[in-house]
Every structure is written in C-alpha cells, then in structure tokens.
N, C-alpha and C positions, 0 to 999 in steps of 0.2 A: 570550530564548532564543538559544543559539547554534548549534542547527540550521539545517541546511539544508531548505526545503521543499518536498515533494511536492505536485503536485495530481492527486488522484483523478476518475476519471469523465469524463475528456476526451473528449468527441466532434467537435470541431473544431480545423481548423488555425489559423484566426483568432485563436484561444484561445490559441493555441501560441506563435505567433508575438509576443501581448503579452507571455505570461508572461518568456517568452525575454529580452525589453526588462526585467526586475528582476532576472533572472540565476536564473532555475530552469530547470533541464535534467532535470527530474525528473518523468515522466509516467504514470500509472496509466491501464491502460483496461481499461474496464467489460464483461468478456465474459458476465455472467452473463447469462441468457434474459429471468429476471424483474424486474430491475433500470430505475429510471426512467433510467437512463444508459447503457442497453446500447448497444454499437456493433457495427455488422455486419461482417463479414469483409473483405468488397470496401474499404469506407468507410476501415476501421485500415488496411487497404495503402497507399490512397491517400494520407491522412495522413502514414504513414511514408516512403513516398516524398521527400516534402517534404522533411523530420523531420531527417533523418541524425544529429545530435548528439543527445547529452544519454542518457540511461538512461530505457528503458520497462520497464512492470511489465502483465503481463496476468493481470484478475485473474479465474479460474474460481471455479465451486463446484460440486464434486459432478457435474464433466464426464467422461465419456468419455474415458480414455486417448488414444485413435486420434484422437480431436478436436483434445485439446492440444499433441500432437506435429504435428500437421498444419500448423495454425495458427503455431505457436512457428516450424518450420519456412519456412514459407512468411514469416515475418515478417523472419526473415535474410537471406532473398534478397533486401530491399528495404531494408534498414535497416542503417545501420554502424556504429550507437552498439552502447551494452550492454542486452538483455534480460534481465529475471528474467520468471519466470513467481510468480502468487505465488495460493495456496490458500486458500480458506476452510471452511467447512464440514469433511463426513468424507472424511478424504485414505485412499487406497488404502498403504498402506506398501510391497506387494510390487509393483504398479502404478509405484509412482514410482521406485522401486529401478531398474525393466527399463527404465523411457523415458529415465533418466540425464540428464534436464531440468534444473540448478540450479534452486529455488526457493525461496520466502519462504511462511511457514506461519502463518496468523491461530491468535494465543494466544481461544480463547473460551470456555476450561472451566477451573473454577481446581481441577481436578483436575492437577496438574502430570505425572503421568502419562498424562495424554494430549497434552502438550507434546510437537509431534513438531521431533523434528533428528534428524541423521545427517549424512554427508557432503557431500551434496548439498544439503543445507538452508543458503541462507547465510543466513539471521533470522528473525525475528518481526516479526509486526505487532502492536500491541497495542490493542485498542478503547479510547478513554479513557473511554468509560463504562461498560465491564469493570471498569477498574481505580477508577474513582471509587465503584463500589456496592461493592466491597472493602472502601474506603474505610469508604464510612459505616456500613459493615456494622462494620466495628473487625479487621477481616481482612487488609488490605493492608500490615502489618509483617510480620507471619507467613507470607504468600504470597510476597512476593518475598524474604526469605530465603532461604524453603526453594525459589525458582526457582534463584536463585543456587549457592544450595549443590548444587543437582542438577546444574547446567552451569557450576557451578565456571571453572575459566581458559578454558573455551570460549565460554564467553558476552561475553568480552572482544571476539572474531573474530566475533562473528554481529552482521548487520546489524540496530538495534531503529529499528521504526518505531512512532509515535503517529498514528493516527487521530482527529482531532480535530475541532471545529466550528470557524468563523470564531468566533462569540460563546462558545465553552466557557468558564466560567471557573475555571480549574485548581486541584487545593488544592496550597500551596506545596511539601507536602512530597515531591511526585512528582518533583520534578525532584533531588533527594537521592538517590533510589536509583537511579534512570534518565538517564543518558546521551545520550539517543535522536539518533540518525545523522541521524533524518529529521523532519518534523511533516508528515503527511501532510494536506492541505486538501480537503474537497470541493467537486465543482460541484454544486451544488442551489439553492431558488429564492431561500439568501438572497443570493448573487452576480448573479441572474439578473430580467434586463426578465421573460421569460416560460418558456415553458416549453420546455427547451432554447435559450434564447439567452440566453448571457450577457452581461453588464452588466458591460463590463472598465474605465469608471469604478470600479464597487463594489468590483471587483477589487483591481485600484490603491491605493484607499481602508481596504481591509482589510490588503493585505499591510504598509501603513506600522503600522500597530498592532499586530501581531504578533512 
C-alpha cells in the first residue's frame, strides 16, 4: 500500500509520541459517548497541547451542533496543526451548511444518494467491511461506478479514507478502484496489553506488515 496511515481512537500521548517515531501525523479521536474509545474534553486539550504537528480528525455521531463547534473551537486555540472534523451516522445537511466546519462524512449506505459532499465536505471515510459485503454480495463493481460517475472530477479533490483492521485481509481488487489518501488503523484490543493500554511492541510489529 502506498498510503499514508491514520490511527483512529487515540486517547493517549504516549501513543502519539511512538507513533510519531514511524512517521504518522495522522490522528482520529473518538468523541462519540458510546464508544470503547471515547475521550473527554479536558483529556483531547491536554493531548493537543503537547501535539502541535500532524493533522487530527474528531470524530462525532449524531452530535449537537452547539457541541461540535464548541469543541472544534476550543481545539484551535490549543493546536496548530490541521483539524477536520469528521461525521458518522445522520449528518444535519442545513446544520453543517450554518456551522461552516470543513468535514469528512462516513460513506455507510450504498444508497449513493445519501452520499453526502458539498463544499465543505473535503472526503469520505469508507468502512472496509461496507465495502467488502458489496463485495461478496456481487455489488461492488456497480456501486463504485456509479459512486464515481455521481462525483465525477470531484472525487479526484475529496480526501478517501479506509477504515480498516490490523488483520483485514483485503480482496485485491479494492485497491483498482480506490486510491485511498489514508488507511485508517484502530486502537482496540488487538494492539493492546489491556483495556485502554496499548501494547506499542504490537504497534510496531503490526505497522512493518502493512
């Protein structure tokens, strides 16, 4: 793969600080409530403080307007790298228009009609096991044609990220249609001694295989 890679779900500097040492400046954090990776307000400040380099993504679902500008805000005044904010779940379209937030929009309906962009939108995330039950479904030629053909020379400019596992094992022909800017990694417990602490041996040992 000749991407660059993300890691998702970061709640520690410690974590940052290794990853930084294999050259990713690329960091997801977990704002959702119910999430085993959720991190707290105060905690991402602190974090970012440190932080300064690299690109973070914070990632909502189905948040309060007034929340993600709050947050998004307050993250700038501590951080001088590049933020996106980035969506999953049902995104408000008139909502995200008024807060004028740059974002990243999780593809999870292979209704491509509900494929949200506009101008603010700089990409997708795309689940790889969205796109692998396409797959086996016999769906995934015809879906991202007809992605392509809807967003045409714009999808050249929008950022595509893969959501992926450390062990996924991909079918070849994903990487034929798809580009992807990013391969996003998560922290979960196959990286991790226990629960929330990660195992940056595993770390290590995983990122030379990918």
């Amino acid at each position: 793969m000749k991407s660059s890679h993300r890691i998702s779900g970061i709640y520690d500097y410690r974590t940052i600080q290794h990853l930084n040492e294999h050259k990713i400046n690329h960091f997801s954090f977990d704002l959702r409530p119910r999430s085993l990776n959720f991190i707290q307000e105060y905690r991402l400040l602190e974090i970012l403080e440190k932080t300064q380099l690299g690109t973070v993504y914070l990632h909502f679902q189905n948040e309060k307007p007034y929340v993600v500008e709050r947050l998004y805000n307050n993250c700038l005044k501590v951080f001088s790298g590049n933020i996106l904010v980035e969506y999953s779940g049902h995104i408000d379209k008139e909502l995200v228009i008024e807060s004028k937030i740059p974002f990243l929009a999780h593809v999870e309906n292979k209704e491509l009609g509900k494929v949200y962009s506009n101008d603010l939108c700089q990409g997708h995330v795309f689940s790889y096991e969205f796109l692998k039950d396409l797959q086996m479904r016999g769906e995934f030629l015809n879906w991202v044609t007809s992605y392509y053909q809807i967003f045409n020379s714009k999808s050249f400019n929008l950022l595509q990220i893969l959501n992926l596992d450390w062990d996924s094992d991909v079918f070849p022909t994903l990487f034929e249609y798809f580009d992807f800017d990013l391969i996003s990694l998560p922290i979960n417990n196959k990286i991790e001694v226990c629960y929330r602490n990660v195992d940056l041996n595993k770390v290590s040992t995983h990122l030379k295989t990918i």
